[in-house]
Every structure is written in C-alpha cells, then in structure tokens.
C-alpha positions as CSV (number, residue, x, y, z in Angstrom):
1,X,23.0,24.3,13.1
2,X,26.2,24.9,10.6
3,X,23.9,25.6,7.8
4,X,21.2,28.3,6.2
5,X,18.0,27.7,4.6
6,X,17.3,29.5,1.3
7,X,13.8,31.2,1.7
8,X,10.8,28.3,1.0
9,X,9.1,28.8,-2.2
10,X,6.2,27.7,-4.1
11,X,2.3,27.7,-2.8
12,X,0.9,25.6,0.2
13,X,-0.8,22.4,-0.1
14,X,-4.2,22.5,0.5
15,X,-3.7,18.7,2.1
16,X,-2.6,19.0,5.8
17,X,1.1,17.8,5.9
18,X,2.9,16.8,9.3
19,X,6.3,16.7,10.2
20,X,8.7,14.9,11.9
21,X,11.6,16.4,12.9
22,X,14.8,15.1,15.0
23,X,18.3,16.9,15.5
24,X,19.6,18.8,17.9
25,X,17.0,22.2,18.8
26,X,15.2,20.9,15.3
27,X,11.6,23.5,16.8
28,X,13.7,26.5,17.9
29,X,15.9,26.1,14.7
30,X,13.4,24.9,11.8
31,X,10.1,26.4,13.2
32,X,10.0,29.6,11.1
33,X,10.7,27.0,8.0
34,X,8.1,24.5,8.8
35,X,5.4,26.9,9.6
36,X,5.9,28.7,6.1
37,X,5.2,25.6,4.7
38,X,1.9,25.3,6.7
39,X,2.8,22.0,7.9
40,X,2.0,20.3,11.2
41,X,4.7,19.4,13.7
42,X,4.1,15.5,15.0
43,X,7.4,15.8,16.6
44,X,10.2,17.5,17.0
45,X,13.3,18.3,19.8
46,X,13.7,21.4,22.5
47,X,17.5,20.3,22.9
48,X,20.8,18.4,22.2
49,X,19.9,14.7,21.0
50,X,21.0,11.2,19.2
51,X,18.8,11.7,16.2
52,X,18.1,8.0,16.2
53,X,16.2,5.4,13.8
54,X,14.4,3.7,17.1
55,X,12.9,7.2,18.2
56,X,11.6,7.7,14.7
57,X,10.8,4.0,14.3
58,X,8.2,4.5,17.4
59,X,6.8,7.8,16.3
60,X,5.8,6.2,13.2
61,X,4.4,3.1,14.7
62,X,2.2,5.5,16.4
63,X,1.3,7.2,13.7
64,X,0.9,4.6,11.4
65,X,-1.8,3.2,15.1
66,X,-3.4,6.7,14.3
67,X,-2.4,8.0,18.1
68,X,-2.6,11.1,19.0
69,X,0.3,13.7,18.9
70,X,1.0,13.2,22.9
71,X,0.8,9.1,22.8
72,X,3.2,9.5,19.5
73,X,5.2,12.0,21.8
74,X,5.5,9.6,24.4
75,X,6.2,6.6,22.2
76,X,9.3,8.7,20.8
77,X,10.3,9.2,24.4
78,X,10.4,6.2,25.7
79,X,12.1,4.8,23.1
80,X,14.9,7.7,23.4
81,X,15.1,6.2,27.1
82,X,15.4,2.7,26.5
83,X,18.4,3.6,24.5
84,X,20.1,6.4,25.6
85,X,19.5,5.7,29.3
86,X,18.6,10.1,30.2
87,X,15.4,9.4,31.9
88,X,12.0,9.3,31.1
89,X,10.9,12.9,32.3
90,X,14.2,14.1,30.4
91,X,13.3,12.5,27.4
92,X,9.7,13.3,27.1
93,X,10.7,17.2,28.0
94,X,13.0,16.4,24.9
95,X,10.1,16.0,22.5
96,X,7.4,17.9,22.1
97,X,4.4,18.3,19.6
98,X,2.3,20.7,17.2
C-alpha cells in the first residue's frame, strides 16, 4: 500500500464488530490495524486482487444468510472466479477468514 495509517484511537466496543476487507494483501497489510480495533475478520485477501462489488456482493449475501465464515469465504471465491476466470483453488487460497 502507498499510504500510512495514523495510530487507532479511542476505546473498543464492547459489541463484536466484523470486517470485510478486499485490496491487494488487505490481512498482511491491515491486520495489526484491525486487531487494535478488536474487530473480527469475515474476509479479507493473502494477495494481488480486483477488489470487486460481486465478491463483496456474495460475502454479504452470506452474511446477511447467517453462513459461517468458510461458506462466506467460499461464496467470495467463487464469485472472484466467475469473473475474473483465476480458478477456483486460486481464488479461495485468495480469501481467507478470522
């Protein structure tokens, strides 16, 4: 990323939050940020990616369906695939969860 973070501030919610996050690296980049938070990743990236409104358009359908994390994980994934034609093993190794 091209970009810093200032330092997060305030207290932590006592409501779980989760998160949804898609760029390119978004869990190697963004994890110390989110976890500071005390948020829960739903989904997030391991590499280079189309940050897409049909990959987030099938997480949230699965989350809206209550799935678990890996059914939302796989929704996001094969969504990625129908679009961006990588494969469905390279997509779902794209996304991951928590």
């Amino acid at each position: 990323m091209d970009f810093q973070i200032s330092p997060i501030a305030g207290t932590k919610g006592s409501k779980p939050r989760r998160t949804i996050i898609l760029a390119c690296a978004s869990k190697a980049f963004f994890s110390p940020y989110i976890r500071q938070t005390g948020a829960e990743p739903l989904l997030w990236t391991t590499g280079l990616m189309a940050p897409e409104a049909h990959t987030l358009m099938a997480a949230l359908t699965g989350w809206i369906a209550n799935e678990d994390n890996q059914a939302i994980r796989q929704r996001a994934a094969q969504a990625y695939n129908k679009y961006q034609k990588c494969g469905a093993r390279a997509a779902l190794r794209l996304f991951t969860t928590n």
